[in-house]
C-alpha positions in Angstrom: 16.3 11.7 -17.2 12.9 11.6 -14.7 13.9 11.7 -11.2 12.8 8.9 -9.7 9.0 8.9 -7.4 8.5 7.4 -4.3 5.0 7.3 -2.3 4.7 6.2 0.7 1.5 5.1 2.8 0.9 5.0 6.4 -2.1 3.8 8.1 -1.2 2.6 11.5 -4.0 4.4 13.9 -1.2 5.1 16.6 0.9 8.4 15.7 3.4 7.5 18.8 5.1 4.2 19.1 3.9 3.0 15.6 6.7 0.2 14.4 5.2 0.5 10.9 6.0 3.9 10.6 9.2 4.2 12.4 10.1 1.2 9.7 8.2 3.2 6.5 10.3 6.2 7.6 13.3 4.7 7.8 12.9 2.9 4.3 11.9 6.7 3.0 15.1 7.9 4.6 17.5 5.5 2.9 15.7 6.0 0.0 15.8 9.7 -0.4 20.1 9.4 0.4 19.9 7.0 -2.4 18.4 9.1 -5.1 19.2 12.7 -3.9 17.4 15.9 -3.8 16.2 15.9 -7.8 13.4 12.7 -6.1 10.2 13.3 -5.4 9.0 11.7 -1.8 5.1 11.7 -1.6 4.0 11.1 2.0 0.2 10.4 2.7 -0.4 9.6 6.1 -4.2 7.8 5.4 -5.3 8.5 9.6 -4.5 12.0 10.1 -6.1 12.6 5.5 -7.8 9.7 5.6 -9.3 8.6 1.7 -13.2 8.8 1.8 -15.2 5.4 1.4 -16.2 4.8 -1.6 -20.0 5.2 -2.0 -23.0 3.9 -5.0 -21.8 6.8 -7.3 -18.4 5.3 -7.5 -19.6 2.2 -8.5 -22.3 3.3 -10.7 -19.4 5.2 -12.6 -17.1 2.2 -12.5 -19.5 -0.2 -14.0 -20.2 2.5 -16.6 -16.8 2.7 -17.7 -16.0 -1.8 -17.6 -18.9 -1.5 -20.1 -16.8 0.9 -22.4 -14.1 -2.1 -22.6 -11.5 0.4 -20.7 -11.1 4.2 -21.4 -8.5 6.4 -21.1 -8.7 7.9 -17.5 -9.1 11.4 -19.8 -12.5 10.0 -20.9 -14.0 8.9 -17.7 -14.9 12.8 -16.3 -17.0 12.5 -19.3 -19.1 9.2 -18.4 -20.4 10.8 -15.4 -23.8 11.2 -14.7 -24.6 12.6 -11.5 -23.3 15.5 -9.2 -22.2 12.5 -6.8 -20.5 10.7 -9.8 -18.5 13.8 -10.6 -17.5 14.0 -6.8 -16.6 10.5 -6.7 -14.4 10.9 -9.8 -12.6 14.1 -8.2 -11.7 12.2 -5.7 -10.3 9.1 -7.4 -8.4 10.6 -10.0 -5.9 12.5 -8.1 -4.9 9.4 -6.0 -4.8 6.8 -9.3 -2.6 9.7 -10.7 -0.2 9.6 -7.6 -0.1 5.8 -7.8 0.6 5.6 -11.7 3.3 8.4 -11.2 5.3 5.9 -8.4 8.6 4.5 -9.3 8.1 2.6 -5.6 5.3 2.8 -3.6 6.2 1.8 0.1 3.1 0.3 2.6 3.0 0.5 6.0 0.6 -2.2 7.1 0.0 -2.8 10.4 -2.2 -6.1 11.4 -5.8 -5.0 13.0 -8.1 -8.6 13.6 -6.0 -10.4 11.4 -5.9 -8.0 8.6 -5.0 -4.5 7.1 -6.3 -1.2 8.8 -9.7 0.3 7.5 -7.6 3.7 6.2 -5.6 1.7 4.2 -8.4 -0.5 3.0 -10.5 2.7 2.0 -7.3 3.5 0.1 -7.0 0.2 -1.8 -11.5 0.3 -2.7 -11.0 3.9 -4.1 -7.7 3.6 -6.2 -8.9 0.4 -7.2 -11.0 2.0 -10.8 -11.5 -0.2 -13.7 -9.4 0.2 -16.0 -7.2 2.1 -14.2 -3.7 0.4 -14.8 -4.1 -1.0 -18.4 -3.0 0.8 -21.4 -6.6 1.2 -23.0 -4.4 0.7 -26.4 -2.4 -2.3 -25.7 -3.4 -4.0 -23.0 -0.3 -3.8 -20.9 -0.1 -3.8 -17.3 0.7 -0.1 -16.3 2.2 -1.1 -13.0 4.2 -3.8 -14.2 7.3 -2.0 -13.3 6.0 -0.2 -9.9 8.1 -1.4 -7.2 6.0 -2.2 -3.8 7.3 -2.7 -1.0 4.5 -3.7 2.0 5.8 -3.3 5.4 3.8 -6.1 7.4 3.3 -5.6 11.2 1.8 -7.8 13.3 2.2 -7.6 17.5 1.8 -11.5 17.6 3.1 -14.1 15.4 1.7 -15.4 12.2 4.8 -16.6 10.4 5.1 -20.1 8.7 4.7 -23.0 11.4 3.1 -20.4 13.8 -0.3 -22.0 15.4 -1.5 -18.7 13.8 -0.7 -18.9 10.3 -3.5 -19.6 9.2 -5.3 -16.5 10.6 -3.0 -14.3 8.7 -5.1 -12.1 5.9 -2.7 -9.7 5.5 0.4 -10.7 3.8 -1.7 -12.9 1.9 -4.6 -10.2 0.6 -2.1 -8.1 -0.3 0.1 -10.4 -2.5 -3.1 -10.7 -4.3 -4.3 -7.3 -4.4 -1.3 -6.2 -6.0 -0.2 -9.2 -7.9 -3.9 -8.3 -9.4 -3.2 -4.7 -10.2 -0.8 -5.7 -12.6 2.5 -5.5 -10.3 5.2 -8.1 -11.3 6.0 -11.2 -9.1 9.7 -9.9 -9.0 8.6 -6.2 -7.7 6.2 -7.0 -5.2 8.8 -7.4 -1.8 6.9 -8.1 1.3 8.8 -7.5 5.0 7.4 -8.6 7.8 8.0 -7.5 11.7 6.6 -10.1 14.3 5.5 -10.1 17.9 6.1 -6.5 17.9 3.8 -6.3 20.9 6.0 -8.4 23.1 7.4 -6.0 25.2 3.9 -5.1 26.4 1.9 -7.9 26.4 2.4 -10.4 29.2 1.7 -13.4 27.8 4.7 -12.6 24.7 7.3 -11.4 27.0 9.1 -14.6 26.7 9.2 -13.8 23.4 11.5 -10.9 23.3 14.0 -12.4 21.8 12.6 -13.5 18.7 10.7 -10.0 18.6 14.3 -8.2 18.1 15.3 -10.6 15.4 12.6 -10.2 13.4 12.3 -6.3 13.7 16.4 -6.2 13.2 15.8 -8.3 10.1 13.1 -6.7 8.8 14.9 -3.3 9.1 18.2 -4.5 7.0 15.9 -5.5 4.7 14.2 -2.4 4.0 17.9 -0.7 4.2 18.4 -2.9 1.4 15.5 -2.2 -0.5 15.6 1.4 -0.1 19.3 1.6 -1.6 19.0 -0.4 -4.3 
C-alpha cells in the first residue's frame, strides 16, 4: 500500500504573525496524526525558496511540446533546443513531479491587492507545462483525484454580500486555475479567513468579532479536512 503524500505551499511574505501559515501548519499537523509516520509531508515555503519566473525559453519549449499533441514528460528533455531551454526544463520537472506525486496538496494563500502573492503566482506560471497532467495515452485528467485544499486569507472582507466582493480575485482565480488543471469539483475545498487584519487596523476594529468567527471556522474546517 503507498503511504499517502501531502505538499504543502506557503507564500505569505511575513515569516512572523502569518495567519496563512499558522492555519497551513495546523492542517499539516492534523494531517500527519492522521496518516502516521509511513506519510510523506513535503513543505516548500515559496519566500524563503522562492520558484524562478518563468522566462522566453520556457515558453518556447512549451509551445514546442503543445505542437507534439502532448508528450510524455520523459520526452520533453528531448525537445529542447537551447542551453536556456534545458535550464528551464530542470527547473520545471522537479516541481511538476512533486505536484503529480501529491495525494493533497495544501495552499496557503494570503490576499496581496486583491489577489494571490507573486511567490505563489511564479509557482502556479512554472508548474503550469502543457501537457503536464494528461495521460499522453488516454487522455485522462492526472489530477483528477489530487485533493486541494486553498487556505484563503484576506485582512478585510470580501465574502458574499461584502461591498467588496466583487474585488475578490483570489478565491475566484484559483477555483479556475485548478478546476483547469484537471482537479475535480468534489476535491477542490476552499477555506477562507476574513478580516484577519482587524486587530490592527483601526478602521476594522469594530470588527473583531466577526474576525474570530471566521478564523475559528475556518480552522475546524481544516481540522476536518486534515483528518479525513
Amino acid at each position: 500500500m503507498t503511504s499517502a503524500t501531502l505538499l504543502h505551499l506557503d507564500s505569505s511574505i511575513s515569516p512572523e504573525g502569518s495567519v496563512s501559515r499558522a492555519l497551513t501548519a495546523r492542517f499539516a499537523a492534523v494531517w500527519r496524526a492522521r496518516h502516521g509516520a509511513a506519510a510523506t509531508h513535503r513543505h516548500h515555503d515559496l519566500v524563503a525558496d522562492p520558484v524562478p519566473a518563468v522566462h522566453a525559453a520556457y515558453d518556447a519549449l512549451g509551445r514546442r511540446t503543445e505542437r507534439k499533441g502532448g508528450l510524455p514528460l520523459d520526452d520533453v528533455a528531448a525537445l529542447a533546443e537551447t542551453p536556456d531551454e534545458e535550464r528551464e526544463w530542470a527547473l520545471t520537472r522537479p516541481l511538476i513531479d512533486r505536484l503529480l506525486a501529491a495525494d493533497t496538496l495544501v495552499v496557503g494563500s494570503p490576499m496581496y491587492n486583491f489577489t494571490v502573492s507573486t511567490g505563489l503566482k511564479a509557482w502556479i506560471d512554472r508548474v503550469s507545462f502543457p501537457g503536464a497532467y494528461v495521460d499522453p495515452d488516454t487522455g485522462a485528467k492526472l489530477l483528477g483525484g489530487t485533493r486541494v485544499v486553498v487556505v484563503a486569507v484576506r485582512g478585510g472582507g470580501y465574502g458574499p454580500g461584502t461591498p467588496r466582493e466583487h474585488q475578490d480575485f483570489q478565491v475566484p482565480y484559483l477555483r479556475a486555475y485548478f478546476g483547469n488543471l484537471g482537479v475535480a469539483e468534489e476535491n477542490l475545498h476552499v477555506v477562507t479567513a476574513e478580516l484577519t487584519r482587524a486587530d490592527d487596523v483601526p478602521a476594522l476594529n469594530g470588527l473583531r468579532p466577526i474576525a474570530a468567527e471566521s478564523l475559528a471556522r475556518a480552522g475546524a474546517t481544516l481540522d476536518a479536512l486534515a483528518a479525513a
